[in-house]
C-alpha positions in Angstrom: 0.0 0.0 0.0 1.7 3.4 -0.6 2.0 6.0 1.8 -0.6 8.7 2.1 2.8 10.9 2.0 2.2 14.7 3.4 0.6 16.6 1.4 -2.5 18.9 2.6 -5.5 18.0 1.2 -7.1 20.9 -0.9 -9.6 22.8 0.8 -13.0 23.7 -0.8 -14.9 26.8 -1.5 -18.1 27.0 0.4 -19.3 27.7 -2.8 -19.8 23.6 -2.9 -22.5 23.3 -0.2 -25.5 23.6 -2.5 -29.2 24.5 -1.7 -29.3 21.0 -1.3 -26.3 19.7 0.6 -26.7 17.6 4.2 -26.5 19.8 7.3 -25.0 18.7 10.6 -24.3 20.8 13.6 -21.9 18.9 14.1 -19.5 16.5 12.4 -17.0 14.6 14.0 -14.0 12.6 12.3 -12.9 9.1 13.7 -14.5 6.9 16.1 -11.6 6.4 18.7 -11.9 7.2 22.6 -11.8 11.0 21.2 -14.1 10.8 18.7 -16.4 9.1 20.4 -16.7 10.9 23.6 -16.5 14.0 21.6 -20.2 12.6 19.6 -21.7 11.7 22.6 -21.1 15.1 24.3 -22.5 17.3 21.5 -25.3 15.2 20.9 -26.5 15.4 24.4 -26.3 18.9 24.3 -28.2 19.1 21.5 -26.8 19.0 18.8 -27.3 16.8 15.4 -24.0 14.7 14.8 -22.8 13.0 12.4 -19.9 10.8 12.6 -17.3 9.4 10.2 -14.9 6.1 10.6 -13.0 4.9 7.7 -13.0 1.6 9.3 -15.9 -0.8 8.9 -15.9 -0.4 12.8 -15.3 1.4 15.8 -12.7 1.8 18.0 -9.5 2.8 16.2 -6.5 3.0 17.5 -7.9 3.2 21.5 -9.4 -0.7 20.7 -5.9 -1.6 20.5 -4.9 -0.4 24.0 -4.7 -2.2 27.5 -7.4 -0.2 29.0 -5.7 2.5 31.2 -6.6 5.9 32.1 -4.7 8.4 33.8 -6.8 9.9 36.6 -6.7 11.2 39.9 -8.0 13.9 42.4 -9.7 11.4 44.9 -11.1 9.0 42.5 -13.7 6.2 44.0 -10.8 3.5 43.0 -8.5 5.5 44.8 -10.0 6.1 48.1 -11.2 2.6 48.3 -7.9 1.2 48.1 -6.5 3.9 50.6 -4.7 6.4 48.6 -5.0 10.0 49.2 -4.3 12.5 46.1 -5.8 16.0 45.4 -6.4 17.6 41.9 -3.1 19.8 43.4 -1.0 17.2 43.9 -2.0 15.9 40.3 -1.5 18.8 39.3 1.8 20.1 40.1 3.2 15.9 38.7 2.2 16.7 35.8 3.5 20.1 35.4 6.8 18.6 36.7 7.0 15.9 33.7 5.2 18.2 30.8 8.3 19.5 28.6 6.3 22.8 27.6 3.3 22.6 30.2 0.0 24.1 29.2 -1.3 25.1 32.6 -4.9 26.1 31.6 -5.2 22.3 30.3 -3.6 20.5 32.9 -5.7 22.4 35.8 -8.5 21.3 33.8 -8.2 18.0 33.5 -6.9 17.2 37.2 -9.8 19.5 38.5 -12.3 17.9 36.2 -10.9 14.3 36.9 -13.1 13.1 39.4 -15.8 13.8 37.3 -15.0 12.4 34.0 -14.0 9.1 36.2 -17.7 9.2 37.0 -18.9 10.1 33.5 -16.8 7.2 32.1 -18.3 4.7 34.9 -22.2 5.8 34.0 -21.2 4.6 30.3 -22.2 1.0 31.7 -19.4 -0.5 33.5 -16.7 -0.3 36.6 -13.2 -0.2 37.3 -12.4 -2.8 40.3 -11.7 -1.0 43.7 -8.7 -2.8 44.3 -4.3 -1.7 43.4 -1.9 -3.4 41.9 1.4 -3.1 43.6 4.0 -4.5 41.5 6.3 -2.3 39.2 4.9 -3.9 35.5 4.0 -2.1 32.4 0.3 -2.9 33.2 -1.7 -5.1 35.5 -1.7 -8.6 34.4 -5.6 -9.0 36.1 -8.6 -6.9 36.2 -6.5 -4.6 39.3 -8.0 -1.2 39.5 -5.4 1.1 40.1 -1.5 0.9 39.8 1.9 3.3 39.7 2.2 4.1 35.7 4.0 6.9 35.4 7.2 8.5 37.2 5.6 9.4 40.1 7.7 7.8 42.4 10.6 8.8 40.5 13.3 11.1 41.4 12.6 14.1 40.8 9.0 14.4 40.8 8.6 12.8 43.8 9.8 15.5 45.9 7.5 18.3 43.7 4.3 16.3 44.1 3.0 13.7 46.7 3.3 10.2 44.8 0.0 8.1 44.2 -1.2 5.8 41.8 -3.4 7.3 38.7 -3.4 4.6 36.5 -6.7 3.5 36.2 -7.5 0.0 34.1 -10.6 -0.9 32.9 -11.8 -4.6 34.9 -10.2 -6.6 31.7 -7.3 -8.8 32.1 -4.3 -8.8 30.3 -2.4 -6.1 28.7 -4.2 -5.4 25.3 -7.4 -4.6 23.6 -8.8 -4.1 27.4 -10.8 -0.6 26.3 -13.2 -2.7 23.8 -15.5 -2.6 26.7 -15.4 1.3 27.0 -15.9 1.5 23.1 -18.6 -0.7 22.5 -20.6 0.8 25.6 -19.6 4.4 24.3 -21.3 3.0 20.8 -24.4 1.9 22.3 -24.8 5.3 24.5 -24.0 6.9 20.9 -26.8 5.0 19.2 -29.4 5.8 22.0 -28.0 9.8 21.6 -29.2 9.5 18.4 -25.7 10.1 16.0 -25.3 9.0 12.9 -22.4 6.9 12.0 -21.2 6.3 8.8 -18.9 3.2 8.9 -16.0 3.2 5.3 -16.3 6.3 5.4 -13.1 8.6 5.5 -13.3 12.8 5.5 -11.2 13.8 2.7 -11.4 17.9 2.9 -12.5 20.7 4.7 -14.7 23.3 3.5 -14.1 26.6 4.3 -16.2 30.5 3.9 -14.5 33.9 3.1 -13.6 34.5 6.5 -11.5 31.2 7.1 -14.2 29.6 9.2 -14.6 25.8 8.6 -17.9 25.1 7.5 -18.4 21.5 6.0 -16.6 18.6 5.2 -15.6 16.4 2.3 -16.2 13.0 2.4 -15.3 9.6 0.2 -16.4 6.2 0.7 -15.0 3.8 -2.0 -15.8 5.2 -5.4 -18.6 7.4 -3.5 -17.8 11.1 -3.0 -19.9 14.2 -1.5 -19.4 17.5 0.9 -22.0 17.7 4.0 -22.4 21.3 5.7 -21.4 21.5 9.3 -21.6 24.3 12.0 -18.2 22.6 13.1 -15.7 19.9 12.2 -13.8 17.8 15.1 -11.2 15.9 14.2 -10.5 12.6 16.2 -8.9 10.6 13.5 -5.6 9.6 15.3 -1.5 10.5 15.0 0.4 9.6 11.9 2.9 6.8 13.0 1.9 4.5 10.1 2.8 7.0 7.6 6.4 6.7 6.9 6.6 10.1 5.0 5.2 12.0 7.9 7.7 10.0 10.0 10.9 10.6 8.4 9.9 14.3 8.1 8.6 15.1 11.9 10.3 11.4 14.2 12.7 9.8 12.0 13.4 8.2 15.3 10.4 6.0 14.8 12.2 4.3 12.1 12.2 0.4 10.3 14.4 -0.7 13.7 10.9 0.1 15.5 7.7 -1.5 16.3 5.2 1.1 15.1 1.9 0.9 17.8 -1.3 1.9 15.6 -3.9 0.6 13.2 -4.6 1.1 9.9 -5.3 4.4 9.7 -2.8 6.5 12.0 -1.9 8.4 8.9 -1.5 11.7 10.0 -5.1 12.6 7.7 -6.9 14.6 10.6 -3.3 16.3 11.6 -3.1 17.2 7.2 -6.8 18.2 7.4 -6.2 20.8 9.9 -3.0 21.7 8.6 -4.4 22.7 5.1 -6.5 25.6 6.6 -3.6 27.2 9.1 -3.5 25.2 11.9 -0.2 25.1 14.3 1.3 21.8 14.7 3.0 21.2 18.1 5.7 18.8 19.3 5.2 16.4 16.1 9.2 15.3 16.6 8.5 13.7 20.2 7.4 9.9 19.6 6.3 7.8 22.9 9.0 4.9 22.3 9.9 2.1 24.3 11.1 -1.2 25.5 10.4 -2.3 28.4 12.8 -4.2 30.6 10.8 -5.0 33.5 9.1 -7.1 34.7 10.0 -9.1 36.5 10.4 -5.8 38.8 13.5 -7.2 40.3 15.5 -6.8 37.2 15.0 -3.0 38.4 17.4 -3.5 41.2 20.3 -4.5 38.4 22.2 -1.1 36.7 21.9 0.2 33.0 24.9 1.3 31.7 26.4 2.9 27.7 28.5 2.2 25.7 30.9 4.1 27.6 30.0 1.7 31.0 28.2 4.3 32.8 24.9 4.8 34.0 22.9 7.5 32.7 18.9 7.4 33.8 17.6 5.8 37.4 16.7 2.0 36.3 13.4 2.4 38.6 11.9 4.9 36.1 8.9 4.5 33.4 10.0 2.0 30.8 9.3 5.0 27.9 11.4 7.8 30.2 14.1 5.4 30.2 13.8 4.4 26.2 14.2 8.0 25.7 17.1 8.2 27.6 18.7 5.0 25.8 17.3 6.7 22.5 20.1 9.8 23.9 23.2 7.3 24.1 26.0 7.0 21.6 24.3 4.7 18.9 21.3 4.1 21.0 23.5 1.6 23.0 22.6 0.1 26.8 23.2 -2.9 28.1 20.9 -4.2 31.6 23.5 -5.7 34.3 22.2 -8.0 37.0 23.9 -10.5 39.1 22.6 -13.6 39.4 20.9 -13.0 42.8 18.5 -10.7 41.2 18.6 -12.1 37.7 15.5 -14.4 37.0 16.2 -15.4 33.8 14.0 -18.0 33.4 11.0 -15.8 33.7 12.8 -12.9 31.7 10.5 -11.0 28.9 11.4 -11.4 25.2 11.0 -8.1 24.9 14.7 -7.7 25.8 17.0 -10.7 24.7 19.7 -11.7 27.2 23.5 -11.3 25.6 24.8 -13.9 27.7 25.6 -14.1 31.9 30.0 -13.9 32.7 31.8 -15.3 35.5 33.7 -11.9 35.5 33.2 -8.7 34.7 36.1 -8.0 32.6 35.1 -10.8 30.3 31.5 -8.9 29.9 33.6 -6.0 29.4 35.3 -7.7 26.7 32.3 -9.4 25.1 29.9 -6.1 24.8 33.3 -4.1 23.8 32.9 -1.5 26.6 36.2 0.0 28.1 38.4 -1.9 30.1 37.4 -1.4 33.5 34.9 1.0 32.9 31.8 -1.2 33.9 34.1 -2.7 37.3 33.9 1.1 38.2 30.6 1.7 37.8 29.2 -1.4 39.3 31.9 -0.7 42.0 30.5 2.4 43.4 26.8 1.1 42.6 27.3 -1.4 44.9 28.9 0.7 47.7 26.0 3.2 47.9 23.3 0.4 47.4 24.4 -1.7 50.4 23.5 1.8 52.4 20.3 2.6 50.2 21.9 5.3 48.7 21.7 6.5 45.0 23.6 9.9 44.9 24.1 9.8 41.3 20.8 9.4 39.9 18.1 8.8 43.1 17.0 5.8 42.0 14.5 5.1 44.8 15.8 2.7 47.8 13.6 -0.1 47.5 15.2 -1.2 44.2 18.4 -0.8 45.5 20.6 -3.7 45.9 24.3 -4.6 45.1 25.1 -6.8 42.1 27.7 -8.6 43.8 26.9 -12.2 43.1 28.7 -13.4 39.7 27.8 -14.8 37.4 26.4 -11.4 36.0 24.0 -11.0 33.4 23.9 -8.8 30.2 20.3 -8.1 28.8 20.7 -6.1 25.9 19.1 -2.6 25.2 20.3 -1.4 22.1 18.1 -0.2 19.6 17.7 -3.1 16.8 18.2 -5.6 18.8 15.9 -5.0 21.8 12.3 -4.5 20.7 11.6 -1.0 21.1 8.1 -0.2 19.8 6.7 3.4 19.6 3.8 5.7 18.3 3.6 9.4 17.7 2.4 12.0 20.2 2.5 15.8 18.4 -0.6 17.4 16.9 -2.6 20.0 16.3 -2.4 23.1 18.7 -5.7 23.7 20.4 -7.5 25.6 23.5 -8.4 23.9 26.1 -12.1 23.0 24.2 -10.1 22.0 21.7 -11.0 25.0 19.5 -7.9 24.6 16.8 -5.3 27.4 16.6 -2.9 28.9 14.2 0.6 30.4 14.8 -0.3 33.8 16.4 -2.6 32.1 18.7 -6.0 32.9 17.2 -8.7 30.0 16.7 -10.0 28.5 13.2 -13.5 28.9 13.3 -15.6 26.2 13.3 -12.7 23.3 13.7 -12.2 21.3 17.2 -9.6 18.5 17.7 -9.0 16.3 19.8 -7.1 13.0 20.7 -3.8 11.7 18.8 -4.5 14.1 16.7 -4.5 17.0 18.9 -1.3 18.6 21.1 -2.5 18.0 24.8 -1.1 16.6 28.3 1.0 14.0 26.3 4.1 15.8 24.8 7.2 13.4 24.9 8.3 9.9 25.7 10.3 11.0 29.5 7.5 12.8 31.1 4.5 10.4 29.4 2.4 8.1 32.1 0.4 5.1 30.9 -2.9 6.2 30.6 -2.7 9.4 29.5 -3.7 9.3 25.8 -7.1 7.3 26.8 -7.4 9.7 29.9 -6.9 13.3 27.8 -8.4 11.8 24.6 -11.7 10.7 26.4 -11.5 14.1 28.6 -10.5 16.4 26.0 -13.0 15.0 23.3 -15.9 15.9 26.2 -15.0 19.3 25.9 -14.4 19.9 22.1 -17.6 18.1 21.1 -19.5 20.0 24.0 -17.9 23.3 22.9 -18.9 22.3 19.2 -22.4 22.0 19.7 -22.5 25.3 21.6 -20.5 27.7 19.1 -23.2 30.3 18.6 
């Protein structure tokens, strides 16, 4: 299949929305988390919605997912399982990992939190009031609530109280676990009256004299036609499958990647708004990783360079410390653990095992590291984890532990040869309804966005928590399709 490359679509005249022409309030593109919550919003305020998927069915991208979402504030999951947290304390985390935080948003969603964890709930279903408390990428049962971010990670932990936000819908496993929140979002759709039109992909925007968007173009196979719309929301996910748009904006998500999205993470809704002046924001920071854990004991063990030295705390979020691999000369680490905290057996394929030495010299020798560069590092690991201390990097004390016990272990990290898999994050600039902007600041009338699509709480691989795509995306979707339906 070729690549839908990056050029804008053309945009169309309103001078094509005859006497005759389909009239929607509102029209929304892409039936993901964003998509859908942003339908459901504008149609129970009133307005008449239309909705377009270019798949033959719901879900996107957000079907593919393990079902968290990042909230906090006090939720029910949380106080049932004893954790206190405060739309402040949320707050002020994720101001402290956003690389360029927008304030107005992020006050938003942690004061609005609470909320939008009920809203979700009254779609038909319940998290479990119960917490996970093992460091893994997600819960392997239908656990409630668990750590996902860097919350207890140097040095966030000392700008905001720690507690766990990652909330997982009450599916086990780690993928396709928001199906349940899709379908029951489609059947709240249905009874909201929207009308979906499944194969059927937007392929311009309209636009008046003034700039405003006012209608959309549509194709479905050979099919083609323009509906009018008071506004346009696009929903229709990031661009990670198109490998023009990714050698242009993350080159880092290259052929030695895993690419994370479905068929239709093209980049079209990020194009669409593009060809009428939109801003884009942070389109070169992918969300890339490789998780090395768990077991979570293999956090105790040290990642070292190419140069045998550490460089990122081994305790943080398996895409902050990706990105921090991603940083090294060649995109080289290798995992050392002794064979007291090695469990091999149980080891993830994710990252393949070199080998395990009697010495460290010879492991030296095999990964061609410096001669006595990793016996240095491991030396003064060792001293300082034998005290639980970290002064280097902080890693936090309870994975702290000497490797002292030979044979040692080498798992390996580098990039091609550990599986490092990845999607994109940037998109369009928007308020905080999601109203599109262009350079200067000034909103496109008439065109929302939201989701993968849109430039929100999620703005780079060190600072991301799991969750927070379905979280914002979900939240953020709320807001644009309620703000939609209300534009005067």
């Amino acid at each position: 299949m070729s690549s839908p490359g990056t050029a804008l679509p053309e945009v169309l005249d309103a001078s094509v929305l005859g006497e005759g022409t389909e009239r929607y309030d509102v029209v929304v593109v892409g039936f993901g988390i964003a998509g859908g919550c942003a339908a459901l919003e504008a149609a129970r305020a009133g307005a008449r919605v239309l909705l377009l998927e270019r798949a033959a069915v719901h879900g996107g991208t957000s079907s593919m997912s393990g079902g968290h979402f990042y909230l906090g504030g006090g939720t029910a999951v949380q106080r049932a399982t004893g954790w206190e947290d405060s739309p402040e304390e949320m707050y002020k985390y994720l101001v402290a990992v956003s690389k360029e935080p927008e304030h107005d948003k992020i006050r938003a969603y942690c004061e609005g939190s609470v909320e939008h964890f009920d809203w979700l709930e009254s779609l038909g279903f319940e998290f479990e009031r119960s917490f996970y408390p093992e460091k893994a990428v997600i819960q392997p049962g239908t656990q409630g609530l668990m750590f996902t971010g860097n919350e207890k990670v140097w040095p966030f932990k000392e700008q905001a109280v720690p507690a766990p936000r990652g909330h997982k819908v009450p599916v086990p496993g780690d993928t396709e676990g928001t199906r349940i929140v899709l379908d029951l979002l489609k059947e709240r759709i249905e009874e909201a009256g929207v009308e979906v039109r499944y194969e059927t992909g937007a392929s311009h925007l309209v636009v008046d004299g003034a700039g405003a968007v006012v209608g959309i173009g549509w194709r479905r196979f050979e099919e083609s036609g323009v509906v009018a719309a008071g506004a346009v929301v696009l929903a229709a996910g990031g661009f990670v499958m198109n490998p023009d748009m990714v050698a242009e904006y993350t080159p880092a998500l290259g052929s030695k990647l895993f690419t994370l999205g479905s068929t239709y993470d093209d980049g079209l809704g990020i194009r669409l708004g593009r060809s009428v002046g939109a801003q884009l924001k942070h389109m070169e920071e992918p969300f890339i990783t490789a998780p090395f854990y768990p077991p979570s004991i293999l956090l105790t063990g040290l990642i070292v360079n190419s140069e045998g030295k550490r460089f990122v705390a081994e305790d943080s979020y398996h895409s902050r410390t990706s990105q921090f691999v991603m940083e090294q000369p060649g995109s080289a680490a290798y995992l050392i653990v002794d064979s007291e905290h090695g469990e091999l057996a149980s080891y993830s394929m994710l990252v393949p095992m070199i080998d395990a030495f009697d010495t460290i010299e010879e492991l030296e020798k095999e990964l061609g590291l410096p001669s006595g560069s990793v016996q240095q590092t491991l030396d003064r690991y060792n001293e300082h984890a034998a005290r639980g201390e970290d002064p280097d990097l902080h890693k936090s004390p309870e994975w702290l532990a000497p490797q002292d016990t030979g044979p040692w272990a080498a798992f390996d990290l580098r990039l091609g040869h550990a599986l490092y898999a990845g999607f994109t994050l940037g998109g369009i600039r928007v308020t905080v309804d999601g109203q599109a902007q262009r350079p200067d600041g000034s909103v496109i009338d008439g065109l929302y966005a939201a989701g993968a699509c849109a430039s929100n709480i999620a703005q780079d691989g060190k600072g991301y928590c799991s969750g927070t795509q379905l979280g914002e995306g979900s939240f953020f979707g709320r807001r644009a399709g309620l703000a939609a339906a209300r534009r005067p």
